[in-house]
N, C-alpha and C positions, 0 to 999 in steps of 0.2 A: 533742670535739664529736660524732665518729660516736655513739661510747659512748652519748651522752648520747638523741640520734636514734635507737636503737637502742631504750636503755632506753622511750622513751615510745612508739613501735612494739610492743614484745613487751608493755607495759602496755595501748596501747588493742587489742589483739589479745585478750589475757586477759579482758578489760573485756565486749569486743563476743559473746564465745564464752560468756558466764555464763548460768545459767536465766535465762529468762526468766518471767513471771510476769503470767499472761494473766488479766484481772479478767472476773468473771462481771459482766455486767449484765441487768439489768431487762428484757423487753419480748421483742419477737420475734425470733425470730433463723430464718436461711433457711440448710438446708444446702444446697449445692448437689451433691453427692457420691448418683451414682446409686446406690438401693439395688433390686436386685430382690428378692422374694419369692418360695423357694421353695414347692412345694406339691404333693403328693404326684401324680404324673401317672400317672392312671390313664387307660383308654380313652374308659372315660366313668365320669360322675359317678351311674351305677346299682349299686346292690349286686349281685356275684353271687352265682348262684344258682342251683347243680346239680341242686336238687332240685323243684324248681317243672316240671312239666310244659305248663302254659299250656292254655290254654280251646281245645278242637278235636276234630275226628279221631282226632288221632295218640294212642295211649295208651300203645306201650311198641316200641321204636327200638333194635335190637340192631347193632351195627357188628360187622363182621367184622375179624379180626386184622390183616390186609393190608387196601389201599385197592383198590376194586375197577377198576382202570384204565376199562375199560370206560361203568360206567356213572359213572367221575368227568369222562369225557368227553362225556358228553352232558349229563351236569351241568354242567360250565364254557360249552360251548353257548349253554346256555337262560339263565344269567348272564350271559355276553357279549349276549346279547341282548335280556334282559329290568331286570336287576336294577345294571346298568352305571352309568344312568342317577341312581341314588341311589345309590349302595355302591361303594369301594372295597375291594382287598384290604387296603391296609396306612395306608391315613386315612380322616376323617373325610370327611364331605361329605356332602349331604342325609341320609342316614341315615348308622348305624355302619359302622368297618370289620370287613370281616369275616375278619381273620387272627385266630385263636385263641378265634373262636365260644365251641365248643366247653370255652373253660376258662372261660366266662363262663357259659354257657347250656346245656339237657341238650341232646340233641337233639330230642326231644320236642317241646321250646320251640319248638324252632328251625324245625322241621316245621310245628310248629301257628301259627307267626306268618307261616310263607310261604302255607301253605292257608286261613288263616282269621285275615288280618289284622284283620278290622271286630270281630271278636267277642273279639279278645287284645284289642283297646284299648277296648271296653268294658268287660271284667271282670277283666283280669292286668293285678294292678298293677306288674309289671314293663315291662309294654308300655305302659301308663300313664306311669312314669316315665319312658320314652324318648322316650314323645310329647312329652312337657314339656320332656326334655333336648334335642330338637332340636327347638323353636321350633315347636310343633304339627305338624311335618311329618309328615302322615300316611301309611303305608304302603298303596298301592293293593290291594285283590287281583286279582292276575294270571291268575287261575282257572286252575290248573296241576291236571292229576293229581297223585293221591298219589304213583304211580313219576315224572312226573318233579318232583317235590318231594322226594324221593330221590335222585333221580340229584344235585341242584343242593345236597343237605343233602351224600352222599358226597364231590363236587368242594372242598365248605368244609372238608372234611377235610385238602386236600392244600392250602390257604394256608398 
């Protein structure tokens, strides 16, 4: 009798363990298995672009080898005071962040969008594109001298 109990155990064991054999049907079907979406993360969704000097003043912006402590201190200053309020160093927020400017934008750029914000977003269409990329948010100008629009360009150097 065990034998016997035995055999139809190790048989409905066999039985229960076989493929099984799942029929396709017709109609909708819901997965419910979270898929995210990679997609390449960039800073922002603007092309860079080294070579674009932007609509200004500024026409040619030499960096010196070294960071010039000095005036990247009265550059972080006038940032902490001025440019805060839209801009982080290392995210988003009303405008870009600005760690690694510089491997996005010349400096040129960068100059002529802090001294002549109104006139980059009427004719560079790079400042175009970022007016669109953040949600019209327009860049004020702050009416800064060209030194310290330098001083605050040298400080973007050291995020």
């Amino acid at each position: 009798m065990k034998k016997l109990i035995l055999f139809v155990a190790l048989g409905a064991f066999v039985v229960s363990c076989g493929g099984k054999k799942e029929e396709k049907k017709d109609g909708f079907e819901v997965s419910r298995t979270k898929t995210e979406e990679k997609k390449d993360v960039a800073s922002e969704g603007v092309p860079v672009d080294l070579d674009n000097k932007g609509v200004g003043p500024i026409k040619n912006v030499t960096f010196g080898a070294e960071i010039d402590s000095e005036m990247a201190a009265r550059g972080e200053a006038k940032f902490n005071a001025i440019c805060v309020a839209c801009h982080m160093a290392e995210q988003r927020m009303i405008g870009p962040a600005m760690a690694g400017v510089y491997e996005r934008r010349s400096p040129e750029w960068v100059m002529n969008m802090i001294l002549n914000p109104d006139g980059m977003l009427k004719e560079d269409p790079i400042a175009k594109a970022l007016l669109k990329e953040y949600n019209n948010a327009i860049m004020l100008n702050q009416n800064l001298t060209e030194d310290e629009a330098r001083d605050v360009a040298e400080y973007l150097r050291t995020l």
